[in-house]
C-alpha angles and dihedrals in degrees: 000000000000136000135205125220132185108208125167106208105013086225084170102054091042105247103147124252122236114274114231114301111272119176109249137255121263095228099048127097140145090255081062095044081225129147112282123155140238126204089207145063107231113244108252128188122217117201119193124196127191135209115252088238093048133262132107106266111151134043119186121188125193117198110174106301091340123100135194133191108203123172108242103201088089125093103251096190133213091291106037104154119175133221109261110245110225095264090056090050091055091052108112096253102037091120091066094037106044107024109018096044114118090009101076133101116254087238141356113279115164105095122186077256110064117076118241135189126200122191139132113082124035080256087068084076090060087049097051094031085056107048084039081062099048091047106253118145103254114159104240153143083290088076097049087237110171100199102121085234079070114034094036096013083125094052097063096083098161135067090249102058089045089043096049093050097056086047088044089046088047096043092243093134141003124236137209117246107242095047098095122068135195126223083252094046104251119136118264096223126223097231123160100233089049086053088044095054093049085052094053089040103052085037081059093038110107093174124029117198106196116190123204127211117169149338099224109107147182121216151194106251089207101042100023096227126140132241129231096241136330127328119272097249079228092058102029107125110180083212098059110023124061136168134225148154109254115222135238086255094048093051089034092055084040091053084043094051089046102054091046091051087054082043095047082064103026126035097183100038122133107236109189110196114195142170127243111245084198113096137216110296088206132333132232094220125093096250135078125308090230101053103034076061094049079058101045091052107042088047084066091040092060091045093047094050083043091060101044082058109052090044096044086127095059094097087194090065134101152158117215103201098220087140096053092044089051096049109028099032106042125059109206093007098148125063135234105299083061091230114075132065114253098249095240085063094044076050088061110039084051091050091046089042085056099039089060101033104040125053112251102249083061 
């Protein structure tokens, strides 16, 4: 005996339902595989088949011209949802279905009017480059502002250098000199009036987009702390620097610090938490390139989604999948040197990321 359903959703079966209707980028089409939008659910039909003894066996689920064969003696749940096949991923609003769904705000919210500031990863600068661009008000090199969250915000690619420059701004800890580096390895220096104007930048701040690079750090033997990036060859000392792999715990316990030291000064900020698409340009460790990166990565990615979890209930939280919509939805999206993304698809993650995040008349 079977039996055919029309269902719009699947709810159930954890597809996930259309997002508010936003009109759609310009550069987007199905040909790219970029974020468009649909104001509708697509209509599904679930068929379910039972065994002539009884029993449900078999679930088939019909999306278009897709079609799916799922066993349906196993518990789904109340959120089931399934891996998109290829032809699903070249449909024009795959980006909000398949990547975006569950992550997105429940309305725009960054007007040309709140101040932002981007930093963490080097994919923080496209972040900050592109809403400069489009006149929003992001606190950035434009300004000649001299704070290190500004001049070398795209150099602290790990959870302890973001996380040491909010405690440093709100006079929770004290720091050595030579333990900031920049990416032309002069020292970052612990001066009073550039503590003071971090201070005065992250007090004006309203939404906050961290961006997160890699796990891999080097670190202070004696205090313990961690460097931005590498050591200068000039400066290494055996005795003093050391390398390691942080762990999932160590990042988790950092992304927790730094939301309660925003929170510490603003109850009701946006703090946007994402993921660098840009991977490792070598490791320190005595394995492959390629899958030292594949750790370091998915290490930020479970504190991230740890943290989303336990602090479900801060409205003013959020996680923007860039790195998801770079690896899982294009299929050649970075250039030669393998590392950075090819500047059209930057384009369009930026464009997906406004089109969800600022109200259409800004």
């Amino acid at each position: 005996m079977a039996s055919l359903i029309k269902v719009t959703g699947l709810e159930n079966l954890g597809t996930p339902s259309a997002a508010p209707a936003c009109s759609s980028s310009p550069e987007a089409s199905a040909h790219d595989r970029s974020a468009t939008r649909s104001d509708n659910t697509p209509a599904a039909r679930l068929n379910v088949e039972n065994h002539p003894k009884g029993g449900l066996t078999v679930i088939r689920l019909e999306r278009g011209d897709h079609q799916a064969t799922f066993n349906g003696s196993w518990y789904r749940g109340e959120h089931t949802n399934f891996i998109p096949s290829k032809a699903e991923l070249q449909e024009p609003d795959a980006v909000d279905k398949y990547i975006l769904a569950g992550w997105l705000p429940r309305r725009p919210f960054i007007n040309k009017t709140v101040p932002i500031t981007a930093f963490g990863s080097c994919f923080a600068a496209h972040i900050s480059e592109y809403l400069l661009a489009a006149g929003y008000k992001v606190f950035g090199r434009n300004l000649d502002l001299d704070a290190h969250i500004i001049r070398f915000g795209e150099g602290m690619v790990n959870t302890f250098a973001i996380r040491q420059q909010l405690e440093w701004a709100l006079h929770e800890r004290e720091f050595a000199e030579n333990l900031w580096f920049g990416a032309h390895k002069e020292i970052a220096a612990v001066d009073p009036a550039i503590r003071a104007q971090t201070y005065e930048i992250i007090h004006a701040t309203k939404v906050f987009i961290i961006t997160l690079g890699l796990s891999e750090i080097w670190y202070d033997k004696t205090s313990g702390d961690a460097f931005w990036r590498a050591i200068p060859a000039h400066l290494f000392d055996a005795k003093r620097h050391g390398f390691r792999l942080s762990t999932p715990a160590e990042n988790y316990e950092n992304l927790v610090a730094i939301l309660r030291l925003i929170r510490r000064l603003h109850a009701d900020a946006s703090v946007i938490f994402t993921l660098s698409p840009i991977p490792l340009m070598a490791t320190f460790r005595p394995v492959s390139c390629l899958t030292a990166n594949s750790v370091s990565k998915a290490t930020l990615r479970v504190a991230i989604d740890q943290l989303m979890q336990d602090y479900r209930k801060d409205e003013g939280l959020y996680y923007f999948p860039s790195y998801e919509i770079v690896t899982e939805f294009f299929t050649d999206p970075r250039g030669e040197d393998n590392r950075h993304v090819r500047p059209e698809l930057v384009r369009i993650v930026m464009d997906t990321f406004r089109r969800h995040y600022c109200p259409k008349d800004c």
